[in-house]
C-alpha positions as CSV (number, residue, x, y, z in Angstrom):
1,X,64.9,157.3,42.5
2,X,68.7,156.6,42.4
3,X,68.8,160.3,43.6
4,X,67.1,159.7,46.5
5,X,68.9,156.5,48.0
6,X,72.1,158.5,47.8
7,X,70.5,161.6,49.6
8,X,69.0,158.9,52.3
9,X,72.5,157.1,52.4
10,X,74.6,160.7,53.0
11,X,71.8,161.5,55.9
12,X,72.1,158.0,57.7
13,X,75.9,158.1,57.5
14,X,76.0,161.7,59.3
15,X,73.0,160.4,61.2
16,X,75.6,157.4,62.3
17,X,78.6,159.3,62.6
18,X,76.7,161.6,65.8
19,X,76.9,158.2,68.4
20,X,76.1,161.0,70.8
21,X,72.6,161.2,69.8
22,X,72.8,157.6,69.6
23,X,73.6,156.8,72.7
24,X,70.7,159.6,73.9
25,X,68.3,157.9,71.6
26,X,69.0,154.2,72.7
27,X,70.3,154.8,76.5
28,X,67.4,157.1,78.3
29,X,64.4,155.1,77.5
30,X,66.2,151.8,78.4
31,X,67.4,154.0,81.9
32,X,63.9,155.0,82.5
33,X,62.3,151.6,82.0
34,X,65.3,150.2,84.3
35,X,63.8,153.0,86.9
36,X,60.6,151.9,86.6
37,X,61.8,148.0,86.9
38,X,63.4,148.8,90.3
39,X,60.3,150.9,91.5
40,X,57.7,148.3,90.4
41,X,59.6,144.8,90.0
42,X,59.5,142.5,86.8
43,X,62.1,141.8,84.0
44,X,65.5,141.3,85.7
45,X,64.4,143.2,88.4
46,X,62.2,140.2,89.9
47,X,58.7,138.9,89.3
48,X,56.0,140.9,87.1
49,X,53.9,143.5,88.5
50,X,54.0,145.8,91.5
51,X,56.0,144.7,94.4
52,X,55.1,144.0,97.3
53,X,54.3,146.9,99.7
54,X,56.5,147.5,103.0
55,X,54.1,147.6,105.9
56,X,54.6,148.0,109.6
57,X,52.5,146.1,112.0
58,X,51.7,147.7,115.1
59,X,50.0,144.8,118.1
60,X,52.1,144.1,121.0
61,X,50.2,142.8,123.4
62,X,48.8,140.0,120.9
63,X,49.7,136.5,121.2
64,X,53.0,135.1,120.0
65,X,51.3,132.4,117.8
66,X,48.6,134.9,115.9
67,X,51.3,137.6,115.6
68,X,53.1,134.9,113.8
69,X,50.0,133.1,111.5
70,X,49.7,137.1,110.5
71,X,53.0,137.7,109.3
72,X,52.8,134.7,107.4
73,X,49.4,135.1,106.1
74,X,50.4,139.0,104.5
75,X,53.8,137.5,103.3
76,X,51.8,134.4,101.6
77,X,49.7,136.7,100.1
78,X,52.1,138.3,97.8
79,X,51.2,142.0,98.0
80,X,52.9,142.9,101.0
81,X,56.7,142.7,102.9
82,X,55.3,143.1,106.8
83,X,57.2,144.2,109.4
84,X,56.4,143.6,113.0
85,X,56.9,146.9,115.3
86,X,55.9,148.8,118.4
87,X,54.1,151.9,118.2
88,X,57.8,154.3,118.5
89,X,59.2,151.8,115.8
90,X,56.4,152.1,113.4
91,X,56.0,155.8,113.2
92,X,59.6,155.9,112.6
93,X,59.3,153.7,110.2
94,X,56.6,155.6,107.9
95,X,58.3,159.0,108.6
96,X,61.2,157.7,107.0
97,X,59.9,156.1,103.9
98,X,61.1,152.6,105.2
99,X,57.1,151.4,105.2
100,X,54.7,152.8,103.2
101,X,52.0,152.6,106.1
102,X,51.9,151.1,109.5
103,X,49.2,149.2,110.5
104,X,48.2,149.9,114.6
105,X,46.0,147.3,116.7
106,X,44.9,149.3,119.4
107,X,45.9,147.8,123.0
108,X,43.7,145.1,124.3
109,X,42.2,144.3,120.7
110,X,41.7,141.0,121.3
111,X,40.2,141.3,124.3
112,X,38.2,144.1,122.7
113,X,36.9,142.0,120.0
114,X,35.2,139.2,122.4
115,X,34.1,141.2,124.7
116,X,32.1,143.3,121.8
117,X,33.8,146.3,122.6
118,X,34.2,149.0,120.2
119,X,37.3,148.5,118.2
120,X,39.3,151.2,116.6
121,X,42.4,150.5,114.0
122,X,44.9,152.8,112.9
123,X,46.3,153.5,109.5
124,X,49.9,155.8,109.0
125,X,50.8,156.3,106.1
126,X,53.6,157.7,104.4
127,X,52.6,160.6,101.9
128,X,55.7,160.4,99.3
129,X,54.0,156.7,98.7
130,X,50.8,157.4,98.2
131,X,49.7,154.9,95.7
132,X,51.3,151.9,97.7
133,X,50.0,153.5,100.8
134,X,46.4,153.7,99.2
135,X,46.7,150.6,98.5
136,X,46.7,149.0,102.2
137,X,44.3,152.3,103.1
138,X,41.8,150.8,100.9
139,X,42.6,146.9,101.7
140,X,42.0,148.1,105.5
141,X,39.0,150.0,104.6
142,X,37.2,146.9,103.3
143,X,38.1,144.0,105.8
144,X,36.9,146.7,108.7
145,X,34.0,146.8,106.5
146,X,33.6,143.4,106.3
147,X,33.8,142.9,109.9
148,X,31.4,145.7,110.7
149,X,29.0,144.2,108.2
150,X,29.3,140.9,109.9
151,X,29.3,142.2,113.5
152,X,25.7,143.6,112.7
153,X,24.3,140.6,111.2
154,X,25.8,138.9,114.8
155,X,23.9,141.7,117.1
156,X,20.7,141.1,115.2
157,X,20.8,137.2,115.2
158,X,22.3,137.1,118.7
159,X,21.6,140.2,120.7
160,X,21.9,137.9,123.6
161,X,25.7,137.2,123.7
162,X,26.8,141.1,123.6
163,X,25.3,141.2,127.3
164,X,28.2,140.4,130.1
165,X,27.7,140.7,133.4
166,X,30.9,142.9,135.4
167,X,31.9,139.2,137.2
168,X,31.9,137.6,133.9
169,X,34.0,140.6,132.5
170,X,36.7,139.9,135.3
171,X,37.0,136.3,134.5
172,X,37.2,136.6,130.7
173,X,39.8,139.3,131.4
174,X,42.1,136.6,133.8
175,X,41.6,134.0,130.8
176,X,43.1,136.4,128.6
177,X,46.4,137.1,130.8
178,X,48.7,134.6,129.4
179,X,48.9,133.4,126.2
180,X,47.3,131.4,123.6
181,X,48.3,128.0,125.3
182,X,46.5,129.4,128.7
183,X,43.3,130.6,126.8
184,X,42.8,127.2,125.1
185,X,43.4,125.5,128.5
186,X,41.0,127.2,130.4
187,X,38.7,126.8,127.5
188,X,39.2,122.6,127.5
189,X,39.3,123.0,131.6
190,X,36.4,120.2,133.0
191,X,37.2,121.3,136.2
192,X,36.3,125.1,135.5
193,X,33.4,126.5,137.8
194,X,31.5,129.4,138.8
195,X,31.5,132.6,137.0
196,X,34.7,131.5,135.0
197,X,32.4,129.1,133.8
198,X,29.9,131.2,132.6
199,X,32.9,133.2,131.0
200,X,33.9,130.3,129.1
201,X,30.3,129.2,127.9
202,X,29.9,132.9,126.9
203,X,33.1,132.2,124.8
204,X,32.1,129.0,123.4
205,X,28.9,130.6,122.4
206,X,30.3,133.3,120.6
207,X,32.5,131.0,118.8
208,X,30.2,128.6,117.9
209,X,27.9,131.6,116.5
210,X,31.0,133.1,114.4
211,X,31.3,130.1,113.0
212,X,27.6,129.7,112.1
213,X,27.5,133.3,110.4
214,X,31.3,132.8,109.0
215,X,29.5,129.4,107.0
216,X,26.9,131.5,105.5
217,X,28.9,134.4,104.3
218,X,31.0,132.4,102.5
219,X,28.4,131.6,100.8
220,X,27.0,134.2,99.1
221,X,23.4,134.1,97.5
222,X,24.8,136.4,94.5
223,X,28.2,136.3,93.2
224,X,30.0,137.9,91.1
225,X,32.6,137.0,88.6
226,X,35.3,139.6,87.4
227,X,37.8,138.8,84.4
228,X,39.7,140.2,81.5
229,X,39.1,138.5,78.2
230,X,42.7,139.2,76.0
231,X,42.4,139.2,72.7
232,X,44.2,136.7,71.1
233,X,45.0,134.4,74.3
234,X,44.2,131.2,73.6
235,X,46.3,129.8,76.3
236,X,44.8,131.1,79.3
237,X,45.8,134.8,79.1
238,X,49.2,136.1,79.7
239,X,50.6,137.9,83.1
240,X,50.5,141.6,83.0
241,X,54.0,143.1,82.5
242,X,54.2,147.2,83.2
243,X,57.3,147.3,80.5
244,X,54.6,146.3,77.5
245,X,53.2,150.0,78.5
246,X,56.8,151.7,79.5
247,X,58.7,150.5,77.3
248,X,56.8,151.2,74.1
249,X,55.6,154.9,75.7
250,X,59.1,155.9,76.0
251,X,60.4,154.9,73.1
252,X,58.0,156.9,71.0
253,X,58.3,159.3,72.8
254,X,62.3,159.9,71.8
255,X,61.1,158.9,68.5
256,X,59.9,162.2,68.3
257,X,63.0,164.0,69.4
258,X,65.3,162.0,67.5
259,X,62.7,162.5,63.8
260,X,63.3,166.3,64.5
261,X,67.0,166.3,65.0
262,X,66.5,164.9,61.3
263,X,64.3,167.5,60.1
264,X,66.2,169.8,61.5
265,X,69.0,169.3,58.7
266,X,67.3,171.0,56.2
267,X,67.8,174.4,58.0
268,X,71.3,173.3,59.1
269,X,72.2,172.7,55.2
270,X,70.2,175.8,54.0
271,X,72.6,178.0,56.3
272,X,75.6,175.6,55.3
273,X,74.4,176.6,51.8
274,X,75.1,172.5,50.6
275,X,71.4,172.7,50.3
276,X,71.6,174.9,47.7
277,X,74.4,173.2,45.7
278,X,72.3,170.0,45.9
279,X,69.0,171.5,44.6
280,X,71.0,173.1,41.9
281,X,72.4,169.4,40.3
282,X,70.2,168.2,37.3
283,X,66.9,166.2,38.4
284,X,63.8,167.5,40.1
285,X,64.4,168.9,43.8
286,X,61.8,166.1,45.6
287,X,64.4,163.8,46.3
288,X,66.1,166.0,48.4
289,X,63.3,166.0,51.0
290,X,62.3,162.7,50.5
291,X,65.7,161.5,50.7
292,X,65.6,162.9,54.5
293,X,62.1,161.3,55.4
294,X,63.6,157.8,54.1
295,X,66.6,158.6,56.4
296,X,64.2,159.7,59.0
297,X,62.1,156.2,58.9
298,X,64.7,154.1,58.6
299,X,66.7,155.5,61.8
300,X,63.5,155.2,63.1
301,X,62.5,151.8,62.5
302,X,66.4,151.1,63.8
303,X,65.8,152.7,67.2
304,X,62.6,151.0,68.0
305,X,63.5,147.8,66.5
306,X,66.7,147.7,69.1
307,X,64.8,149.0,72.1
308,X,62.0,146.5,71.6
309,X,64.3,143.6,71.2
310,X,66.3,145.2,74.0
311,X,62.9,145.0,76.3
312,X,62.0,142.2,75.9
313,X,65.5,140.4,76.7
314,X,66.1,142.6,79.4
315,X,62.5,143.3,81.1
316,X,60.3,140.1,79.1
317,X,58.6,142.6,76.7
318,X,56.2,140.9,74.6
319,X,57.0,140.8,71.0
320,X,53.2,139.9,69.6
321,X,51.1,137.0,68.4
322,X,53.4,136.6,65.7
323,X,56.7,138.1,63.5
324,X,54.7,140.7,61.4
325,X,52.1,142.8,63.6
326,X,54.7,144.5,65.4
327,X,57.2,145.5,62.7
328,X,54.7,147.0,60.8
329,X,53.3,149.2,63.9
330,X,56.9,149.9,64.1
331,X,57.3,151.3,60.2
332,X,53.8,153.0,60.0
333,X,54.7,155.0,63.6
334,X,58.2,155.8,61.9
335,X,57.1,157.1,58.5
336,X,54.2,159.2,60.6
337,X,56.4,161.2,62.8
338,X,59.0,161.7,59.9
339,X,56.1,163.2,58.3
340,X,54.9,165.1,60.9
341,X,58.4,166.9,61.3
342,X,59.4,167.6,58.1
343,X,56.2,169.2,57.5
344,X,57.0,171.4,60.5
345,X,60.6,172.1,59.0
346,X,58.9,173.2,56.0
347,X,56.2,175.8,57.8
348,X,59.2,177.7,59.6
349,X,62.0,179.6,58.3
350,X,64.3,179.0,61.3
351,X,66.1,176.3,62.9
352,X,65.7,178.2,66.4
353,X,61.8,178.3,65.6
354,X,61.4,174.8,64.7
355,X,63.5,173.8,68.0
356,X,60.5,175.6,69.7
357,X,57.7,174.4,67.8
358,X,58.8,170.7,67.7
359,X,59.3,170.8,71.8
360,X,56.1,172.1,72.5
361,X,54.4,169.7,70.0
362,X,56.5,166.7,70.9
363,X,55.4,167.3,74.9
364,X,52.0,168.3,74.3
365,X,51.6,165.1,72.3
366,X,53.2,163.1,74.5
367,X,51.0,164.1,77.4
368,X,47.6,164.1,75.3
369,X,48.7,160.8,73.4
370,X,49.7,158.1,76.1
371,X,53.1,158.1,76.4
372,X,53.2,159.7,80.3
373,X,50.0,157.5,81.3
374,X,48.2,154.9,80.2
375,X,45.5,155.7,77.3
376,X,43.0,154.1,79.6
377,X,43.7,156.3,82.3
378,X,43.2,159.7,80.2
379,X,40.0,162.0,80.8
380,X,37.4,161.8,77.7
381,X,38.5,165.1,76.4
382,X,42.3,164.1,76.4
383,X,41.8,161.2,74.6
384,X,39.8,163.1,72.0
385,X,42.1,165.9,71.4
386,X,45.0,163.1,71.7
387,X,43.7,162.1,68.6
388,X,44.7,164.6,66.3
389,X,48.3,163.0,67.3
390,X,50.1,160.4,65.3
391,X,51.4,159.2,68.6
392,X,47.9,158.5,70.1
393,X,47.5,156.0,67.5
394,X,51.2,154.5,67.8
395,X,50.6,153.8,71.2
396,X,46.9,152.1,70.7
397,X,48.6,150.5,68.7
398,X,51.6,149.3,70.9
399,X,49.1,148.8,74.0
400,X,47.3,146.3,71.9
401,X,49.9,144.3,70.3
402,X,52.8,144.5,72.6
403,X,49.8,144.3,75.9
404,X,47.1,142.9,74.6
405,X,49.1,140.4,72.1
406,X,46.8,141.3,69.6
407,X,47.3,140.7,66.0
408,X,47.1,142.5,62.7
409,X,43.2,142.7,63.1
410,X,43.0,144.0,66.2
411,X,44.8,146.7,65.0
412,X,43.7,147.8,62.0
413,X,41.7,150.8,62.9
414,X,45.0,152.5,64.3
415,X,47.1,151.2,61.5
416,X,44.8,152.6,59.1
417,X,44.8,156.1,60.6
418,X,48.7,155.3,60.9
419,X,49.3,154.8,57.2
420,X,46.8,157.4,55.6
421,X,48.2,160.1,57.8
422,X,52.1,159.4,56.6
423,X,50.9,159.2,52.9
424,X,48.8,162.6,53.3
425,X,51.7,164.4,55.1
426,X,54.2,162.9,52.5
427,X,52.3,164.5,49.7
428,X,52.3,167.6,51.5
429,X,55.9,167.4,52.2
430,X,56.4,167.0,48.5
431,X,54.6,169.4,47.0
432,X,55.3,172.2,49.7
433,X,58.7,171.6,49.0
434,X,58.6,172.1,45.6
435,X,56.6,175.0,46.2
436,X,59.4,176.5,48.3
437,X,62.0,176.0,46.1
438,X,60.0,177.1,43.0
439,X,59.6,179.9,44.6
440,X,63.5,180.8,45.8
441,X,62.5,179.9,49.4
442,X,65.0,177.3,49.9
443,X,68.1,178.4,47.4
């Protein structure tokens, strides 16, 4: 055993000595999640979650105090950063990336809307945004559903107040010429007569019958309740935080690149020829290898153990329900993908073929095993070919402790998988090793 502490020791000290690769192994997923920070919000970068959208608002001809209650109403609402514009403006606007859609009231709208006219609102978008510009597509989509929905139920109950005569038409129309202040005086007007009259009981009318249907909508019959039940959150749940799934992903994924940079010294010292020398002292030639997996893990656990605490100082990571979940997700992942490479090292003969092999693994891994998207968001098929990967299961596991602040139980299944897999390809580390050298493969 003494053998293989000072083999682990001579790895980690060259393995310390290269602060290039530290720096690459430490910097770039700290710089990604940073990117992602200032793309989404959260952590330093400001409050948790996605920002708020940049939307134009197109409606010029509508009054001073509703353009104003709207602003404020979208701002209050947290999910988007209006801007009001005229139509030149907008488009302008969304062709340049400054909005990620523009919103356009066509002219007249509010006279459109009482007089039951048909009412048609535009949506631009800007198609290098399209998830924040689906967004207010969709949000759109709804409330015109919404008012559609509620426009019918008004024709059917009230088929009556859609009817207004041409002289009617011509009064509403003069209400409507100034602004809100004029409107509600002519509304409150004792003195009002003749067909303005009749205009502004058609107007009271409607009102009074938007009301009426506004009460019993809001009120629905059947409701429905939807809610996320975190395991583990016995104080109410904890806010979402898109660096518990970022941060975590990326870091595994240079896991991987920095485990084969160490299995990759076994073909550097074969054609150096010190590998040789070494299995040629007295004692058996296993802690050679071994001695470079326990190098392997222990960078390992170093670089994760930094970038988490690095997370969640800099971008509110969560560290878990507790001090011990987390570290051993952290060792389990680390001993898999040292096993995982130095059994690839192994199956070659080359240092120029395991370069190869390990890339292409280490990508088509990282794409079938969570680390470019959520696990959640993966088609049925990926995520059962993902799990052939050890990184599938790291990142369950990540996902639920680090998102989910779940403990030791919750994951068990993936820490199981975790820590049978690293003993299994350990043992066949070992004894293919031995094999080799047996052999004259390796001296």
């Amino acid at each position: 055993m003494s053998r293989l502490w000072i083999f682990a020791a001579r790895d980690l000290r060259r393995l310390a000595a290269d602060r290039r690769a530290l720096v690459v192994n430490l910097a770039l997923p700290l710089v990604l999640t940073s990117v992602m920070g200032l793309s989404f919000g959260g952590g330093i970068f400001g409050k948790k979650g996605i920002s708020a959208i940049p939307v134009a608002i197109v409606a010029a001809d509508l009054p001073e105090p509703l353009r104003e209650r709207l602003l404020e109403g979208l701002r209050e609402s947290g999910f988007f950063a209006p801007t009001w514009a005229d139509s030149a403006q907008a488009d302008a606007l969304v062709r340049a990336g400054d909005v990620a859609a523009a919103i356009v009231l066509p002219s007249g709208a509010l006279d459109s809307f009482f007089n039951a006219d048909s009412l048609v609102i535009e949506v631009w978008k800007d198609p290098a945004s399209d998830v924040k510009a689906g967004i207010v597509q969709e949000i759109v989509q709804r409330g015109v559903l919404r008012l559609q929905a509620g426009e019918a139920a008004y024709r059917a109950l009230w088929p009556q107040d859609v009817v207004l005569a041409a002289a009617d038409s011509v009064a509403l129309a003069d209400m409507f010429r100034g602004g809100l202040g004029d409107l509600w005086r002519n509304l409150r007007d004792p003195d009002t007569a003749g067909t303005q009259a009749r205009a502004v009981d058609f107007l009271a009318r409607q009102i009074d019958h938007h009301l009426a249907l506004g009460r019993v909508l809001s009120r629905p019959t059947v409701g429905l309740v939807v809610a996320d039940r975190v395991p583990g959150a016995g104080n109410g749940g904890r806010e979402t935080n898109l660096f518990d799934y970022f941060l975590p992903s990326f870091a595994v994924f240079f896991l991987m690149f920095a485990v084969a940079a160490g299995a990759r010294d076994l073909h550097r010292e074969r054609a150096r020829r010190t590998l040789q020398r070494q299995l040629l002292g007295p004692g058996p030639a296993w802690p050679v290898v071994a001695g470079k997996w326990v190098a392997a893990v222990i960078q390992g656990v170093g670089m994760l153990g930094v970038l988490l605490l690095a997370g969640a100082v800099l971008f509110r990571v969560n560290l878990g329900p507790d001090p011990w979940t987390l570290p051993v997700v952290v060792l389990l992942t680390c001993t898999a993908a040292a096993g995982v490479f130095m059994l690839m090292a192994l199956l070659v003969r080359t240092e120029k073929a395991l370069d190869n092999l390990s890339t292409a693994v280490i990508l088509v891994s990282a794409m079938l095993g969570g680390n470019f998207m959520p696990l959640d968001n993966l088609p049925a098929w990926s995520r059962s070919v993902g799990q052939l990967f050890f990184n599938y299961w790291a990142n369950l596991s990540f996902t639920r402790v680090i998102g989910a602040d779940g403990s030791l139980v919750d994951v068990a299944t993936p820490l199981l998988v975790l820590g049978i897999g690293s003993l299994v390809l350990l043992a066949a580390v070992l004894v293919l090793f031995d094999a080799r050298v047996r052999k004259g493969g390796w001296t």
